[in-house]
C-alpha positions as CSV (number, residue, x, y, z in Angstrom):
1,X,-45.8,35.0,14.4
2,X,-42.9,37.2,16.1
3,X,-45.6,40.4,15.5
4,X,-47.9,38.4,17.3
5,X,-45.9,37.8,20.2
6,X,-44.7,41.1,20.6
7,X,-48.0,42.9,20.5
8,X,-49.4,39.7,22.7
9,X,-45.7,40.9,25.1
10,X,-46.6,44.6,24.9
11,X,-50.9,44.3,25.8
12,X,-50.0,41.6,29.0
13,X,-47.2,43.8,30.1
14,X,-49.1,47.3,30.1
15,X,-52.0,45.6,31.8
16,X,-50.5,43.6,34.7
17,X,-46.4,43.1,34.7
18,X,-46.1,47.4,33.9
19,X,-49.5,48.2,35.6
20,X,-49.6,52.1,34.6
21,X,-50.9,52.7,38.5
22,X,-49.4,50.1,40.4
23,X,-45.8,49.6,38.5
24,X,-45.2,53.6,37.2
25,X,-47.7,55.2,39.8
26,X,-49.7,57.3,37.3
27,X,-52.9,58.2,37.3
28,X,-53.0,58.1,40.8
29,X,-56.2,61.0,41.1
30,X,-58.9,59.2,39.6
31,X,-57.8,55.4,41.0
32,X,-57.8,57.3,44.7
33,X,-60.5,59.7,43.9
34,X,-63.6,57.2,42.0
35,X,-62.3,53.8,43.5
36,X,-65.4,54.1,46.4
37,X,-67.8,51.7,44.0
38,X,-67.0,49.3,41.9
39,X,-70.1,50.2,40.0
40,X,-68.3,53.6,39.1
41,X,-64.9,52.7,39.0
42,X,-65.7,49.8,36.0
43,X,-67.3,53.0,34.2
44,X,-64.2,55.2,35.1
45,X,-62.0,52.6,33.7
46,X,-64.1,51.3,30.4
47,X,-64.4,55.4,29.9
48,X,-60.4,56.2,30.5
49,X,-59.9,52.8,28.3
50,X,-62.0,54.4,25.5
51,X,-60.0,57.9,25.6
52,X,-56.5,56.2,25.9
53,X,-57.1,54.2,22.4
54,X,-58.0,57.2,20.9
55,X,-55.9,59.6,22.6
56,X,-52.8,56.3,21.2
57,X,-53.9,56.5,18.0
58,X,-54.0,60.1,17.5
59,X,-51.0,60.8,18.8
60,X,-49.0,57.7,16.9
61,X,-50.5,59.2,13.7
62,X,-48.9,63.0,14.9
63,X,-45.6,61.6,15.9
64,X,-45.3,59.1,13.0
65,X,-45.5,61.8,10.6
66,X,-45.1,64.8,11.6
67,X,-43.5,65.3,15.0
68,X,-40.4,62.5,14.9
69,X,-37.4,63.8,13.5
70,X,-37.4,63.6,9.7
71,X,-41.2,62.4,9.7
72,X,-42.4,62.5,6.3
73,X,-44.6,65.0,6.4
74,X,-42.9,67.4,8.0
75,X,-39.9,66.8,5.9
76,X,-41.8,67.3,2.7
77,X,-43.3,70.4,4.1
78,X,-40.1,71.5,4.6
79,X,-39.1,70.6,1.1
80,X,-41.7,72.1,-0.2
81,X,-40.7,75.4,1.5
82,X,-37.1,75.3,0.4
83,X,-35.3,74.2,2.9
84,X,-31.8,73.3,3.2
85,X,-32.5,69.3,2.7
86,X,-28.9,68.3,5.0
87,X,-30.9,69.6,8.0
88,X,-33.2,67.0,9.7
89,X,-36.4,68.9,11.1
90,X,-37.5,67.9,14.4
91,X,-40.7,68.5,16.0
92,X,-40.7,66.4,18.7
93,X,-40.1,69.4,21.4
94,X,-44.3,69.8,20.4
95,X,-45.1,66.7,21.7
96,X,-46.4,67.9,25.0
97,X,-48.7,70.5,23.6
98,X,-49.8,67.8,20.6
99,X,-50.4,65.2,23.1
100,X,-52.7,67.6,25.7
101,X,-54.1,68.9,22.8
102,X,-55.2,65.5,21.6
103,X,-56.1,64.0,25.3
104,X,-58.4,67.2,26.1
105,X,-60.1,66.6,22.5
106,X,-60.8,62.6,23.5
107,X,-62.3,63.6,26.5
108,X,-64.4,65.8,25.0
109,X,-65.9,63.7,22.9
110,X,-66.2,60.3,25.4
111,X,-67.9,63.3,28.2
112,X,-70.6,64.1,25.4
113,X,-71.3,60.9,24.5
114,X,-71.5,59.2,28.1
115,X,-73.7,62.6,29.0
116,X,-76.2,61.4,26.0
117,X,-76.3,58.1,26.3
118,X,-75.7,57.5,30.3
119,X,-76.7,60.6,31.8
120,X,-77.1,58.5,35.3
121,X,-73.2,57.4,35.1
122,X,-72.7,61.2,34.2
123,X,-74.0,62.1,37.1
124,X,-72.1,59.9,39.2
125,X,-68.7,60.5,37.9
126,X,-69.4,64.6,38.4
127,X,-65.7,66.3,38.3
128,X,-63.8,63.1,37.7
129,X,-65.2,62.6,34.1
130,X,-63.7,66.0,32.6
131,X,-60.3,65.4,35.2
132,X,-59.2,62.4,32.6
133,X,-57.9,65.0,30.6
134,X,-55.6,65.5,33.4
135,X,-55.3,61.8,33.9
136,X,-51.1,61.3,33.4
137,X,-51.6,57.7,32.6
138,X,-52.8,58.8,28.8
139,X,-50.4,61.6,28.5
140,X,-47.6,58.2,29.4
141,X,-48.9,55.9,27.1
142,X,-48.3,58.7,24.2
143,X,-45.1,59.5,25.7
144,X,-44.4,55.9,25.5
145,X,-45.6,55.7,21.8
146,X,-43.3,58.7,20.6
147,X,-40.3,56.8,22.6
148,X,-40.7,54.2,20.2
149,X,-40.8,56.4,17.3
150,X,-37.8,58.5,18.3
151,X,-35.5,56.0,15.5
152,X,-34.3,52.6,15.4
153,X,-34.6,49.7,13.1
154,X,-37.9,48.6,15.3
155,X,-40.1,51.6,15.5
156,X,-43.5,51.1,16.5
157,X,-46.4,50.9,14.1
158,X,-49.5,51.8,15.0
159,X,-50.9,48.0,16.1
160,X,-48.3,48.2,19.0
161,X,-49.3,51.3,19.8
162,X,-53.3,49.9,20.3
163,X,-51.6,47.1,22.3
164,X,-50.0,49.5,24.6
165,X,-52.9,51.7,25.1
166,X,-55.4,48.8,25.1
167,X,-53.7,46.9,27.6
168,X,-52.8,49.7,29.9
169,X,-56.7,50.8,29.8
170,X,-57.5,47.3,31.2
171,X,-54.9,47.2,33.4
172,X,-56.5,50.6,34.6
173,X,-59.8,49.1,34.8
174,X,-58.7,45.6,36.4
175,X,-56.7,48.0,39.3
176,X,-59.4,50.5,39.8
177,X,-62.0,47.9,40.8
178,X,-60.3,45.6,42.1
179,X,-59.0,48.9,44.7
180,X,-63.2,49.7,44.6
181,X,-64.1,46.2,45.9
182,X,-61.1,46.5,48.7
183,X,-62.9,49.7,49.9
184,X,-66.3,48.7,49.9
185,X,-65.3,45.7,52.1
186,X,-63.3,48.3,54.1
187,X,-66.4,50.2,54.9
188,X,-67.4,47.0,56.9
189,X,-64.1,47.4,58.5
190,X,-62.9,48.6,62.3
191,X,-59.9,51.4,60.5
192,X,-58.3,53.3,62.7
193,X,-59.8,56.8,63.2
194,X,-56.5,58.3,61.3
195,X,-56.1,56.0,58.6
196,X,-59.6,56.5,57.3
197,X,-59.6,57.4,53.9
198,X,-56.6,58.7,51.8
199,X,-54.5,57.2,54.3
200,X,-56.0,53.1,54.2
201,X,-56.7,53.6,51.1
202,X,-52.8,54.6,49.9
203,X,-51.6,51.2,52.5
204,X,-54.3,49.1,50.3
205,X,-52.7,50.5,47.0
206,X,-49.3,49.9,48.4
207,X,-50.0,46.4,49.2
208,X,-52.0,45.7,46.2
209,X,-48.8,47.2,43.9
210,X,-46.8,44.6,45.8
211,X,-49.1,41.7,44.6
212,X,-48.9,42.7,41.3
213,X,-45.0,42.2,41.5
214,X,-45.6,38.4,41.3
215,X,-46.7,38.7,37.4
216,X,-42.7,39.4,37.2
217,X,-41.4,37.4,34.6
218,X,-44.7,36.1,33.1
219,X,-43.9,37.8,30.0
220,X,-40.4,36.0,29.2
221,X,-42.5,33.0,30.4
222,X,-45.6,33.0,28.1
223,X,-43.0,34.2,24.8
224,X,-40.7,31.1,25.4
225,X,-43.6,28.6,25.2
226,X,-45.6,30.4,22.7
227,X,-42.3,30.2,20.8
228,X,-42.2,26.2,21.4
229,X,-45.3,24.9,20.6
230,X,-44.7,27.5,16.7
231,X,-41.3,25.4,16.7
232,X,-42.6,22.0,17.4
């Protein structure tokens, strides 16, 4: 039951009490930048969703065992070549180039297979499909991952990892549309001649990140009475 809850903690608090965009303010490009319809920002998110599970798994499989210090594999490798066995080996200063490595791959694949099977919602995303590589809110969620990997007597298996990446993608998806429906009403809109566009659409973010600041505290909220009714 206390796995439950924690995984149940860690998917509610990446998708609306830690927003990725609205709490930690990454992946700021492609909310801005494919938030005009809500039509192609539900793709954009379902598509950056896809790549961040993958992208999570991936790179919890890397840092589990071979990039944490004294991962398994690495460590047997090192065995194996005779080294001295009192030194730990650490390869977590190649997470970076692991994690881009692995991002750039998931895109790959997610751009060949939208191209295939959705050539119209191809078409529509143009540049911003290939820019998720660049998208920092995958490259935090595996930064994230290997934090929890990094030692300790609770490091992360790879079902919290999912959670993390899972919820964030939806929490992604829930902001990016929500910002998409904002702006198509906003099209109806008088805006001031120089607030039109970056500039009403960063005030709208701003005041939408402030709503989500009122899911504070819903996480130590929903664990105590999920921890009730298991007791009573």
């Amino acid at each position: 039951m206390d796995t439950i809850i924690s995984l149940f903690l860690i998917f509610i608090g990446a998708a609306l009490i830690n927003n990725f965009v609205l709490h930690y303010f990454v992946g700021i490009c492609p909310f801005i930048g494919v938030s005009r319809r809500v039509d192609m920002a539900f793709g954009m998110g379902c598509a950056v969703t896809f790549v961040i599970a993958i992208a999570a798994t991936l790179s919890w499989t890397l840092t589990f065992y071979i990039l944490r210090p004294d991962a398994p594999l690495s460590a047997w490798l090192w065995k194996a070549l005779g080294g001295n066995p009192g030194i730990t080996v650490d390869l977590s200063i190649l997470s970076y180039i692991a994690y881009i490595f692995v991002i750039a791959s998931s895109v790959q694949f997610v751009e060949m297979y939208v191209k295939k099977f959705f050539p119209a919602l191809h078409r529509s995303f143009g540049i911003f499909l290939p820019l998720i590589t660049t998208n920092c809110a995958i490259l935090f969620a595996c930064l994230e991952i290997m934090k929890n990997l990094q030692g300790g007597d609770q490091l992360w298996g790879l079902h919290h990892a999912l959670a993390l990446s899972v919820g964030g993608g939806i929490g992604f998806t829930i902001a990016i549309v929500i910002m998409a429906g904002l702006r198509e009403e906003l099209e109806l809109c008088d805006v001031p001649k120089a607030l039109k566009g970056p500039g009403i659409a960063l005030l709208v973010a701003g005041i939408l990140a402030m709503a989500f600041m009122g899911f504070t505290g819903v996480d130590r909220g929903v664990a105590d009475a999920i921890r009730t009714l298991t007791h009573n």
